[in-house]
C-alpha distance (Angstrom), angle and dihedral (degrees) to the residues before:
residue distance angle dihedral
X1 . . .
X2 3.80 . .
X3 3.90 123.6 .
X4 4.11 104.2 -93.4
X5 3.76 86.1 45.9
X6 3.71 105.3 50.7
X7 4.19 90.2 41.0
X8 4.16 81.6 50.0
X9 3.87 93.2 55.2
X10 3.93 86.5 45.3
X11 3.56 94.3 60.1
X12 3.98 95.6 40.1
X13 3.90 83.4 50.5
X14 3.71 87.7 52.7
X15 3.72 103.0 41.8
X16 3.98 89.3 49.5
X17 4.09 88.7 48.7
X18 3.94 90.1 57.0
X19 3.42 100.5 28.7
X20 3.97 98.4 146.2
X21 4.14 100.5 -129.6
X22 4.43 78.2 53.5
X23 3.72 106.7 51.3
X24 3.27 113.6 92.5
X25 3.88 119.0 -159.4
X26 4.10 103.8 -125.6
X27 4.07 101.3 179.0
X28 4.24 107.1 44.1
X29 3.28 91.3 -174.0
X30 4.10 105.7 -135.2
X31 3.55 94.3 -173.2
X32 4.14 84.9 68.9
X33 4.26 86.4 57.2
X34 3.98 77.8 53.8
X35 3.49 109.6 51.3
X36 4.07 83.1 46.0
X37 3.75 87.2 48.7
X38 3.55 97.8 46.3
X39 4.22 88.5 44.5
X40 3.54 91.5 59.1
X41 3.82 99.9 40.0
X42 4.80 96.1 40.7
X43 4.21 82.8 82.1
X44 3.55 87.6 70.6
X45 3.87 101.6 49.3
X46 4.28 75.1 45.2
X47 3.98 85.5 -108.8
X48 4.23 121.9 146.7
X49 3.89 102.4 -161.3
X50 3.61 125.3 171.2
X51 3.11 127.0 -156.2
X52 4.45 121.3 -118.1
X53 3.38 121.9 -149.0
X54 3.65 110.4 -153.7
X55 4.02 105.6 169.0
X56 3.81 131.2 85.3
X57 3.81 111.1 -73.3
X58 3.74 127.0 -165.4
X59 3.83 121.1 -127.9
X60 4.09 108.9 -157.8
X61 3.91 80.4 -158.1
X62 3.98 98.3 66.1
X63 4.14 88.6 23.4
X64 3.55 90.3 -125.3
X65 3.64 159.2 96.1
X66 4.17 115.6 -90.4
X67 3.55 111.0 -153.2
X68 4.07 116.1 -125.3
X69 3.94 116.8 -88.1
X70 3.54 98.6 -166.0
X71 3.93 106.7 92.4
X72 3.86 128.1 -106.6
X73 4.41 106.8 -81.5
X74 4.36 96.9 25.4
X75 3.38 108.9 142.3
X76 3.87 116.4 -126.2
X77 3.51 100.9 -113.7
X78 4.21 129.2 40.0
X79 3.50 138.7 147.4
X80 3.95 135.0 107.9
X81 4.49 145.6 -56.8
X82 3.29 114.3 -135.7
X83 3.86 103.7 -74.6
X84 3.53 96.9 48.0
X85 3.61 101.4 -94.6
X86 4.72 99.8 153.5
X87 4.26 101.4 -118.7
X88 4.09 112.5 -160.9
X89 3.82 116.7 -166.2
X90 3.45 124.5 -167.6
X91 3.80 111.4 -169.1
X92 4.07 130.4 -146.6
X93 3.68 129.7 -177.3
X94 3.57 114.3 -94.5
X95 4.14 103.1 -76.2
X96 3.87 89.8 14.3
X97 3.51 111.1 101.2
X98 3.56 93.6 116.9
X99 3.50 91.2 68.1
X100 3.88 89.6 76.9
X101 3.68 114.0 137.6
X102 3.75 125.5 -127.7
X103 3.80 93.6 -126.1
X104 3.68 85.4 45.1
X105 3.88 93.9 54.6
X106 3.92 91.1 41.3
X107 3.86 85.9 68.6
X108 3.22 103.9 47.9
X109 4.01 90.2 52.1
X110 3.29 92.2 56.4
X111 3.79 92.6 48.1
X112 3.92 90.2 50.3
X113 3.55 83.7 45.2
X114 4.00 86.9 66.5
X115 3.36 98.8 43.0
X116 3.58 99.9 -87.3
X117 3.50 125.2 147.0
X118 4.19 100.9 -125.3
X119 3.83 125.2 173.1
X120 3.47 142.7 161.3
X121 3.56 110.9 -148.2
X122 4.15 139.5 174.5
X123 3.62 89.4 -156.6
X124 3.63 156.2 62.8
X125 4.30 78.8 -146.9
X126 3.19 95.1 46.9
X127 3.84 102.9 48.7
X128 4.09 91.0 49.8
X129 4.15 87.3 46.1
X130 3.72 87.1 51.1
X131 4.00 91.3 40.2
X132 3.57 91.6 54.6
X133 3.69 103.9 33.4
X134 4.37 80.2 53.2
X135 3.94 91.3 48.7
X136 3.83 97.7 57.8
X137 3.82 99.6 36.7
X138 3.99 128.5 101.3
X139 3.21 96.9 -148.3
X140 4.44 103.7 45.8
X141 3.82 92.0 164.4
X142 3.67 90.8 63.1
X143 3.79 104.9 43.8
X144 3.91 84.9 56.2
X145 3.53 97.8 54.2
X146 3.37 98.9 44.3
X147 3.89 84.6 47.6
X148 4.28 89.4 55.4
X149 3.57 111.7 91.7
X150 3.66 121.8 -130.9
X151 3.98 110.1 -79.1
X152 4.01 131.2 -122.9
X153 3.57 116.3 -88.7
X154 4.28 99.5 -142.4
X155 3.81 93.8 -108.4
X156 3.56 96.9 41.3
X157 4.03 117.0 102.7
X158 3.42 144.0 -157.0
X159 3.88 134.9 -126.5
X160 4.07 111.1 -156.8
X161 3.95 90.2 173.4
């Protein structure tokens, strides 16, 4: 097979794989129906999150792939309640929360450290129960850890199914 011929048959075999109406998406990714949940519902517990994107993104103006510029552990949503106090979210997949990193729990022990309120959470429920349960204790720092679940050790795995 000569040269145009062989790079033609690559790019049919390519445009057939992706064909739109063929792809089929294999990870949904529930904890994105989460973070939009939880957006909508923080003004009611009087929290302003924002939500942190920490993966590679691609920018059609430069045509290619931006690497993240949050660091390695930052939980995917922060920002404030309404007097000031800094909220850090880390959100799981409904049933997930084991799945918690060790960088990932790192940061939010430093943040509860400072005061912060820091959770990682499966649920709109659960975040508010947390919230609440943190708001009218005398000791915050220790509701939250107890609330963390265990962390990831790097070569331990996961099965979802």
């Amino acid at each position: 097979m000569n040269y145009k011929k062989s790079v033609r048959q690559a790019i049919e075999n390519f445009s057939k794989k992706n064909e739109p109406s063929l792809t089929v998406k294999r990870n949904k990714r529930p904890e994105k129906d989460l973070v939009k949940q939880i957006l909508q519902l923080a003004p009611t517990l009087g929290l302003n999150l924002h939500c942190i994107e920490s993966k590679a993104v691609f920018s059609q103006k430069l045509n290619r792939y931006i690497s993240q510029q949050a660091q390695s552990g930052y939980p995917d949503l922060s920002g404030n309640n309404q007097i000031g106090q800094a909220l850090y979210i880390e959100i799981k997949a409904p049933g997930k929360r084991s799945s918690l990193r060790a960088l990932q729990r790192e940061f939010l022990l430093k943040k509860i450290d400072q005061n912060c309120f820091a959770a990682c959470v499966d649920s709109f429920e659960l975040l508010r129960e947390t919230y609440q349960e943190w708001l009218n204790a005398e000791n915050k720092k220790a509701i939250l850890v107890r609330r963390l679940p265990r962390a990831l050790d790097k070569n331990e795995t996961i099965n979802f199914f």
